[in-house]
C-alpha positions in Angstrom: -11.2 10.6 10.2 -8.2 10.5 8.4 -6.8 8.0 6.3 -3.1 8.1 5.3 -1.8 6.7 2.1 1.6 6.0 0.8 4.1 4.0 -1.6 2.4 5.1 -4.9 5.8 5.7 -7.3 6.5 4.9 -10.5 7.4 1.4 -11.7 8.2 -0.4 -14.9 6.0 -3.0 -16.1 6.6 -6.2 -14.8 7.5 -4.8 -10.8 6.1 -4.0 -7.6 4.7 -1.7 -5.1 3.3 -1.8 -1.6 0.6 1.1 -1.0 -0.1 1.5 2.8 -2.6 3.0 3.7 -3.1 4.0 7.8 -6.0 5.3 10.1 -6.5 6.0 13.8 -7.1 3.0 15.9 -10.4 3.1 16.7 -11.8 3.6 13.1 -9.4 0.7 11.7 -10.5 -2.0 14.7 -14.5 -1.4 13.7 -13.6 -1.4 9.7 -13.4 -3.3 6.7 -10.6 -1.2 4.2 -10.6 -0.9 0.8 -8.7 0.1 -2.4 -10.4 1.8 -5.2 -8.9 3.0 -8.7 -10.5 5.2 -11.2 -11.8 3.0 -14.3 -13.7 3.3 -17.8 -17.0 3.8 -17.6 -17.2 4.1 -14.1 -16.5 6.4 -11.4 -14.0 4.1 -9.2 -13.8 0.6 -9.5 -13.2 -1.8 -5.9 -10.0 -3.1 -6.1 -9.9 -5.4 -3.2 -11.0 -5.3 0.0 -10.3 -6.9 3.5 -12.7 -7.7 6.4 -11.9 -6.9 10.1 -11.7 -10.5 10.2 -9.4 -11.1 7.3 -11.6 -12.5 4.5 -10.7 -11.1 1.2 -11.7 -10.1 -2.1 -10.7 -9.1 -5.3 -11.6 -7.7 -8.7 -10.9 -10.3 -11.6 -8.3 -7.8 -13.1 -5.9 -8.2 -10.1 -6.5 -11.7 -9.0 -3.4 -13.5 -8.3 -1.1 -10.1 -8.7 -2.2 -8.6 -5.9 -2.6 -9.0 -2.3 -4.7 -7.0 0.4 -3.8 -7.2 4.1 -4.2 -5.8 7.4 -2.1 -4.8 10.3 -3.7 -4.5 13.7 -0.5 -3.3 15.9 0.2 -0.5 13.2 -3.6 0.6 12.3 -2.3 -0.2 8.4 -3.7 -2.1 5.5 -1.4 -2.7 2.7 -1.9 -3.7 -0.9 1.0 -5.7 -2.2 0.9 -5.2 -6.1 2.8 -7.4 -8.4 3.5 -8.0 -11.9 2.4 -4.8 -12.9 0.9 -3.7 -16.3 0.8 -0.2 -17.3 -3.0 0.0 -17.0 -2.1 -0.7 -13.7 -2.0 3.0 -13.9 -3.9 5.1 -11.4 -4.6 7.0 -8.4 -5.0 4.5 -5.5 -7.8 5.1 -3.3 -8.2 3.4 0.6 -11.2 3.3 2.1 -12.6 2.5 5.4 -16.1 0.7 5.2 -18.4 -2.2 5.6 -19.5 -5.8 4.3 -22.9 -6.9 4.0 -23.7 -10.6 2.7 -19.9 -10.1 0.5 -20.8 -6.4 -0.4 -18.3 -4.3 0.3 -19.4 0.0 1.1 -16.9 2.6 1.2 -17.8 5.6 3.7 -14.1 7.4 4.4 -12.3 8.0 1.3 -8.0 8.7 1.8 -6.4 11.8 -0.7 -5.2 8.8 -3.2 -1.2 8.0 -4.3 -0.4 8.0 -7.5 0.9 4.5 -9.5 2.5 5.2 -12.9 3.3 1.8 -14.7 5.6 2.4 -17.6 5.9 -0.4 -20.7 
């Protein structure tokens, strides 16, 4: 399974990027996605994540700056990212996975795209 990322760049502080992230049809219909970033003290931190359904969920860093979403007709979930701060900065990870009672599971992990933030 592959998962294709795009639209990491680099930004000033303050802007905004769109990350897409695509995957063959049949994964992305039976799939919750998922964006992970590297953080302190952990191996990869959730960023946000989107059920088959729609329902969403995001970590309290990113709330009201960033926006998951999902495109059936073009396989693709997108994370809308605005107002960005420089510690903003990292490699964006999508993920295909599953929900359980909320709990989100990644099991395909895409190459990652780079976001740069500068101050």
């Amino acid at each position: 399974v592959q998962l294709v990322e795009s639209g990491g760049d680099l930004v000033q502080a303050g802007g905004s990027l769109r990350l897409s992230c695509t995957a063959s049809a049949t994964i992305f219909s039976i799939s919750s996605m998922g964006w992970y970033r590297p953080a302190q003290g952990k191996q990869r931190e959730r960023v946000a994540h989107i059920s088959i359904g729609g329902a969403t969920s995001y970590a309290d860093s990113v709330k009201g700056r960033f926006t998951i979403s999902r495109d059936t007709a073009k396989n693709t979930a997108y994370l809308q990212m605005n107002s960005l701060r420089p510690e903003d900065t990292a490699i964006y990870y999508c993920t295909t996975g599953n929900i359980w009672q909320t709990l989100y599971t990644p099991q395909r992990w895409g190459q990652g795209t780079q976001v740069t933030v500068s101050s």
